[in-house]
C-alpha positions as CSV (number, residue, x, y, z in Angstrom):
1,X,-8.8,5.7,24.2
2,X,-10.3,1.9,24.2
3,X,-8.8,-0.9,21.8
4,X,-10.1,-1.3,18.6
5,X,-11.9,-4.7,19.3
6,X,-13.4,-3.1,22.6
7,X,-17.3,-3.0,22.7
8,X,-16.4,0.6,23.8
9,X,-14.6,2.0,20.8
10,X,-17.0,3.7,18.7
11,X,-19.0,5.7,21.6
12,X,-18.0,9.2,21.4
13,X,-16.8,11.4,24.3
14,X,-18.3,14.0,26.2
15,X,-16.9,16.3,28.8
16,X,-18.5,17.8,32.4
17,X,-17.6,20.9,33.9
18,X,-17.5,19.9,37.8
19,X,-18.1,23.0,40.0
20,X,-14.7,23.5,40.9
21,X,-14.2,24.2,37.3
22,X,-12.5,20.3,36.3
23,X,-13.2,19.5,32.8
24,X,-14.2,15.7,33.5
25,X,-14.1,13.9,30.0
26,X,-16.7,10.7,30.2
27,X,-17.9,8.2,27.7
28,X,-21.2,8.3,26.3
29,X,-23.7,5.7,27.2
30,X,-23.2,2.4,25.0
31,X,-26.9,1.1,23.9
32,X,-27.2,-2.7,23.3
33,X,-27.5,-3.5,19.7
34,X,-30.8,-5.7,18.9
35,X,-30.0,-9.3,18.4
36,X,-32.1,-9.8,15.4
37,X,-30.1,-6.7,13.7
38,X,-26.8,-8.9,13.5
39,X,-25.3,-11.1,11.5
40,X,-24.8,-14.0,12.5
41,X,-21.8,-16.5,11.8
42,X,-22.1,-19.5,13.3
43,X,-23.7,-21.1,16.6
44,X,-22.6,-22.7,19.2
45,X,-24.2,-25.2,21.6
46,X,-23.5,-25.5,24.6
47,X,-21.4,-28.4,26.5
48,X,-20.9,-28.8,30.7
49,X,-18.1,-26.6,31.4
50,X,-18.3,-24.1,28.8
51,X,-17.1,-20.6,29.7
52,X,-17.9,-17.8,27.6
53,X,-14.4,-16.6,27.2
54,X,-13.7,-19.6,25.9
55,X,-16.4,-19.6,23.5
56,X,-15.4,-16.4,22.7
57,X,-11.5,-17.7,21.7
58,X,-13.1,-20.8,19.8
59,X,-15.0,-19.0,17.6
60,X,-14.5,-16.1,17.6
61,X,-10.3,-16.4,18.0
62,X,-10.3,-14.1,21.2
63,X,-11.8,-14.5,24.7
64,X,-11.9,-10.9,25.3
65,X,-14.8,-10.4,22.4
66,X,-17.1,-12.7,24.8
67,X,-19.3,-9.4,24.9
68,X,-19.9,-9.7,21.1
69,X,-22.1,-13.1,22.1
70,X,-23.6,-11.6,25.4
71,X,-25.1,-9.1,23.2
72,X,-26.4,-11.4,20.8
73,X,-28.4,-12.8,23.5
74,X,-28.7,-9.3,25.5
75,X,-27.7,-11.2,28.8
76,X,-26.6,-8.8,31.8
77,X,-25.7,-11.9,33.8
78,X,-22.9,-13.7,31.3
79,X,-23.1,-17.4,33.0
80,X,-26.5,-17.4,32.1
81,X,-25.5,-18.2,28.6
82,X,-23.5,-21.2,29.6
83,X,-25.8,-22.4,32.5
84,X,-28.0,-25.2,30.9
85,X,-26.0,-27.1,28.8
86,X,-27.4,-27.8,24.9
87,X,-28.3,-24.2,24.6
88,X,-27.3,-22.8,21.2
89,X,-25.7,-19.5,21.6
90,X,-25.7,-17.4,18.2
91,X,-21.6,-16.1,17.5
92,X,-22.3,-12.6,15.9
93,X,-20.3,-10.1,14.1
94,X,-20.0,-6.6,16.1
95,X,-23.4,-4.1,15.1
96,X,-22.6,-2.5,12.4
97,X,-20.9,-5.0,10.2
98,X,-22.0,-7.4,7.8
99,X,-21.7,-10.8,6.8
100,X,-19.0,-11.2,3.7
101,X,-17.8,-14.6,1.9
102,X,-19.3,-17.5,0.5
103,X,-19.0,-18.8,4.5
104,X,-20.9,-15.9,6.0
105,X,-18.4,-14.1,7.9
106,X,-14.6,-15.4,9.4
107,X,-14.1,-18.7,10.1
């Protein structure tokens, strides 16, 4: 259903019987993992002009995993993260996974 990089992957499905009888298939709620629960790989601080997204391909070699860093820092607003330049944002891997390597994690 979702791509295997996808923050939504792993949630399982449900399904909802409207009244008409439509079986309605849904995603289950995703929960934010806790920052302090993942491993972290590397940081990066932050320069005028940073986007996430390109944060995201820097380090972590794809912009779309720019919600592996926004919930590292459990943000809802994104550009928060990249609003005061010479913050240090904490690269993660995904919950669930940890560190491996003499380096900590991919490079």
């Amino acid at each position: 259903m979702f791509d295997p990089t996808s923050r939504y992957q792993a949630l399982a499905t449900a399904t909802w019987t409207a009244p008409d009888g439509r079986a309605v298939t849904y995603v289950r709620r995703r929960f934010l993992p806790r920052p302090d629960e993942l491993a972290v790989i590397r940081e990066h601080v932050v320069q005028p002009g940073d986007r996430l997204d390109r944060i995201a391909a820097r380090h972590l070699g794809d912009p779309a995993q720019a919600w592996r860093i926004a919930d590292a820092h459990r943000v809802l607003r994104t550009d928060d993260l990249t609003a005061e330049p010479g913050r240090r944002l904490r690269i993660t891997l995904p919950p669930g996974t940890t560190s491996s390597g003499p380096t900590g994690g991919p490079a």
